[in-house]
C-alpha positions as CSV (number, residue, x, y, z in Angstrom):
1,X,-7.7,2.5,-2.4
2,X,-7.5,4.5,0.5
3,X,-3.8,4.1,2.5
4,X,-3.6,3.9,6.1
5,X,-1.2,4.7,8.6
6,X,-0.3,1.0,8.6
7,X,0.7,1.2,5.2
8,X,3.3,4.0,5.3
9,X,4.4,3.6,9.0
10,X,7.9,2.8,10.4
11,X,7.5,-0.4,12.8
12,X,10.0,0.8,15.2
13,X,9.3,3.3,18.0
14,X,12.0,5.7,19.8
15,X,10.0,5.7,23.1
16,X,11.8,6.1,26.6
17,X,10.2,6.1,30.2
18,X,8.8,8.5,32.4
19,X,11.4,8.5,34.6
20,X,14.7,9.4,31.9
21,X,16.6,11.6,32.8
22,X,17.6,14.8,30.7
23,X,20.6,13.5,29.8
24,X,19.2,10.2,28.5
25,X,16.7,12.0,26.8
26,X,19.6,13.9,24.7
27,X,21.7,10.8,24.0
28,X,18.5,8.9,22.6
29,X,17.5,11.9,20.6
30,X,20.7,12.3,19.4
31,X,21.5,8.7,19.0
32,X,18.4,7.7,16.8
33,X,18.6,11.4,14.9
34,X,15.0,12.2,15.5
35,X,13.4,15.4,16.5
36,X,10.6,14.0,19.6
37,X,10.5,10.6,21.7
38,X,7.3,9.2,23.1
39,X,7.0,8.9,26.9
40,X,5.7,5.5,27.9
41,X,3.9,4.6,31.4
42,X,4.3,1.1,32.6
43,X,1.5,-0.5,30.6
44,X,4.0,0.9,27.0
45,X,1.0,3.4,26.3
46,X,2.2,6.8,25.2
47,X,1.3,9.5,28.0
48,X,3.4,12.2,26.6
49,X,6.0,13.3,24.0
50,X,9.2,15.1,24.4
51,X,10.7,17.2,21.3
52,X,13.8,18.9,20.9
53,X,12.1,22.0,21.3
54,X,11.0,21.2,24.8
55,X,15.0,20.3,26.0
56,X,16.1,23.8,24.5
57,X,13.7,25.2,26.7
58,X,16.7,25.0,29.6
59,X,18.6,27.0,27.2
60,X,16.2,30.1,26.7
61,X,14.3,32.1,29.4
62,X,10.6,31.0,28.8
63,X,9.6,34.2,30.9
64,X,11.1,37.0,28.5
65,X,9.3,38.7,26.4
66,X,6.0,37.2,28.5
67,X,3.3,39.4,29.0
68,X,-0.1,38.6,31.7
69,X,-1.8,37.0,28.6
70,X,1.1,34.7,28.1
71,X,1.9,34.2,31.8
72,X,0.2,30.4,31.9
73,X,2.3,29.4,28.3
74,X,5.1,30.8,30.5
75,X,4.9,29.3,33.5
76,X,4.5,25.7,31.7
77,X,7.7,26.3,29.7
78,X,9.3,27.8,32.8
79,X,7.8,24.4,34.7
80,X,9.6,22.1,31.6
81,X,13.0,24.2,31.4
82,X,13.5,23.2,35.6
83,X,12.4,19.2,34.9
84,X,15.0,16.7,34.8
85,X,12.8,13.9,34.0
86,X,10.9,13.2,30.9
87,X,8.0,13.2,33.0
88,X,8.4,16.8,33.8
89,X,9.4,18.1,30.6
90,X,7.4,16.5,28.2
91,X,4.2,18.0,26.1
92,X,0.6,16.0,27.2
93,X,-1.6,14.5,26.5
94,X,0.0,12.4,23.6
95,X,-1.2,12.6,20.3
96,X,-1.9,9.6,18.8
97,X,-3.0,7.8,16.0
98,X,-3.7,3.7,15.0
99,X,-2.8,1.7,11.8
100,X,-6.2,2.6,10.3
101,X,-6.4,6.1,10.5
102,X,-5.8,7.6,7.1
103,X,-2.9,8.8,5.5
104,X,-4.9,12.3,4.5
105,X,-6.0,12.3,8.5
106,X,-2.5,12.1,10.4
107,X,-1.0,14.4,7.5
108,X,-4.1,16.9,8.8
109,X,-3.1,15.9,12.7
110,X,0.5,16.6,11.8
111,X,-0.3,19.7,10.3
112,X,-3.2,21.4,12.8
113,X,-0.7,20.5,15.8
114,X,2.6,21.6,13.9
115,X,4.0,18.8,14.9
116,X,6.1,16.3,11.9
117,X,6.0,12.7,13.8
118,X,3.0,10.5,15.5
119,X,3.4,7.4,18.0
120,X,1.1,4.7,16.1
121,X,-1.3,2.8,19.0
122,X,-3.0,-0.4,19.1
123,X,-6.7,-1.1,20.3
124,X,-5.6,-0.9,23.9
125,X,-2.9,2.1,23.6
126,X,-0.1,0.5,23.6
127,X,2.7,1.7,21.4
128,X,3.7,-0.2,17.8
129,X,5.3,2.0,15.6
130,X,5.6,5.9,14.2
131,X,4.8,7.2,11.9
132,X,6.9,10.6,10.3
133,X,6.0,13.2,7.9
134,X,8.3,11.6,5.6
135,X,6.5,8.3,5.6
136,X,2.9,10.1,4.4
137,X,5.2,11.4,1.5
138,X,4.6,7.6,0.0
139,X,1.4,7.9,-1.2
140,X,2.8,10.5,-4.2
141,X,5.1,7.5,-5.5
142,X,2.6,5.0,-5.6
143,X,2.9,2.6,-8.9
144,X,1.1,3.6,-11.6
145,X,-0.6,0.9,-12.1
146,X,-2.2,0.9,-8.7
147,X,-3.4,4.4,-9.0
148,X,-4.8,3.7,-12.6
149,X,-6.5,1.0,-11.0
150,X,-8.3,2.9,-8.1
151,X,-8.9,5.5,-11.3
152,X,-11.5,3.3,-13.1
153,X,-13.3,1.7,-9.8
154,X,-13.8,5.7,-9.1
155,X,-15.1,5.8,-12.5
156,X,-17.4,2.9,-11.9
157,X,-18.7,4.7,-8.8
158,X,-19.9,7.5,-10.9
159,X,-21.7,4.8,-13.3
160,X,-18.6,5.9,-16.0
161,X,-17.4,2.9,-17.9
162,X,-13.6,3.2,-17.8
163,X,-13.2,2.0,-21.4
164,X,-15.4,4.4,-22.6
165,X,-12.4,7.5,-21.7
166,X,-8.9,7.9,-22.2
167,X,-7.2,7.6,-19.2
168,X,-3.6,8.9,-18.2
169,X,-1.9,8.5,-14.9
170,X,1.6,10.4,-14.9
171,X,3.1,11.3,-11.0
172,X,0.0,11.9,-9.1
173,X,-1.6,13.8,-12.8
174,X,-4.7,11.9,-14.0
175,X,-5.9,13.0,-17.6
176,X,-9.2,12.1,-18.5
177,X,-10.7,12.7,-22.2
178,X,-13.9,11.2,-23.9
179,X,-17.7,11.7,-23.7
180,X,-19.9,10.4,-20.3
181,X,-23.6,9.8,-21.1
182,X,-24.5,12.7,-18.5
183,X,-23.1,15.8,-17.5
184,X,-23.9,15.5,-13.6
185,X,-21.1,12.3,-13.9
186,X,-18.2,14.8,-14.7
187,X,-18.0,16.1,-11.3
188,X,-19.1,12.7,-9.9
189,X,-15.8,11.4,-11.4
190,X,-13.5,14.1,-11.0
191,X,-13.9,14.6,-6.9
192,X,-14.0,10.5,-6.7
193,X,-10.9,10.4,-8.6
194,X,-9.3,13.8,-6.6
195,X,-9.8,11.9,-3.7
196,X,-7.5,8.3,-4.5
197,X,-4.2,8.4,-2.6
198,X,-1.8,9.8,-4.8
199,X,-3.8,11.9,-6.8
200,X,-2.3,15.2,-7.2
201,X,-4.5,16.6,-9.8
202,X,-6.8,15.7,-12.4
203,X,-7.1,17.3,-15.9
204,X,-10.5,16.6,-17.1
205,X,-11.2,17.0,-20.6
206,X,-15.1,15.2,-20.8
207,X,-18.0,16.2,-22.8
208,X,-21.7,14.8,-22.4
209,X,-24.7,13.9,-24.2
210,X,-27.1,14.6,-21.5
211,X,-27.3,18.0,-20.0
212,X,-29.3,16.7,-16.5
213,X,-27.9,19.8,-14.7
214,X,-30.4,22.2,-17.5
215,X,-32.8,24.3,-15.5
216,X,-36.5,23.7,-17.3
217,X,-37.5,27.5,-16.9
218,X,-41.3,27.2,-15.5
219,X,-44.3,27.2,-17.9
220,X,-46.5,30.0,-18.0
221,X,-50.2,29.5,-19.1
């Protein structure tokens, strides 16, 4: 089974207006002890996101250090430290994600963009959840039982009968041991069953009766 967002995501999201002030932006912050808020227009879709790195900004000089090749980071990060609104200070266009994107695929937005939460949308963009780094962190403590179960329909997949292996799911390891009819269905199995939720790593320990990867050298007459 492969998790979605929906699965692991938090129904609740810390969102505030384009027009909140700094000061509101802080409290709420502060308040709900996250690290970014989404920025909403008037229809609740996100437009924008404003992290706690983006308020500090009023704290630092953006310009020092700069350099010409910088100077357009700069001047945005000069632009944010002068807003008072959440308008003008937060980061666009929002990054979003829906209930069906994949767990692996907002753990690789989160991790391309450096950034550790995601407003969740629905077909028309409007905001109904987020989802946080820690929430992805539940597909590693799925029951074993599940993960065994996605184990043998990978199996299947690869035409492997599951009864004809010994199979051993211990937190996210997956030993497999016992003889497939052809080689080609080791790896067949082993990347199906790398790629369940969950799976952390798989110790394969298969032997065949078919070698179907052999190369026939060519007859000579």
């Amino acid at each position: 089974m492969i998790m979605n967002v929906g699965d692991v995501m938090g129904k609740v999201a810390i969102a505030v207006q384009l027009d909140t002030s700094f000061a509101d932006l802080v409290e709420t912050m502060r308040r709900f002890k996250v690290g970014a808020v989404a920025v909403l227009d008037p229809d609740r879709r996100p437009v924008g996101v404003v992290s706690a790195h983006d308020l500090l900004l009023k704290e630092i000089d953006p310009s020092r250090g700069a350099n010409v090749f910088e100077a357009h980071r700069h001047r945005k990060e000069r632009a944010k430290a002068a807003g008072n609104t959440a308008a003008q200070i937060m980061t666009t266009p929002a990054i979003t994600v829906t209930e069906g994107t994949p767990v692996r695929e907002a753990a690789r937005i989160m991790h391309d963009q450096r950034i550790r939460q995601l407003p969740v949308v629905d077909a028309t963009g409007k905001i109904v959840g987020t989802v946080h780094q820690s929430d992805l962190l539940k597909i590693f403590v799925r029951p074993p039982a599940e993960v065994r179960a996605d184990v043998e329909d990978a199996l299947r997949r690869a035409a492997v009968d599951p009864g004809s292996l010994s199979i051993l799911v211990d937190h996210g390891l997956v030993s497999l041991q016992g003889t497939v009819p052809r080689r080609s269905q080791i790896t067949q199995a082993v990347e199906g069953v790398h790629s369940i939720d969950g799976v952390i790593e798989v110790d394969a320990r298969m032997t065949y009766e078919i070698d179907d990867l052999a190369t026939v050298p060519p007859l000579y007459l």
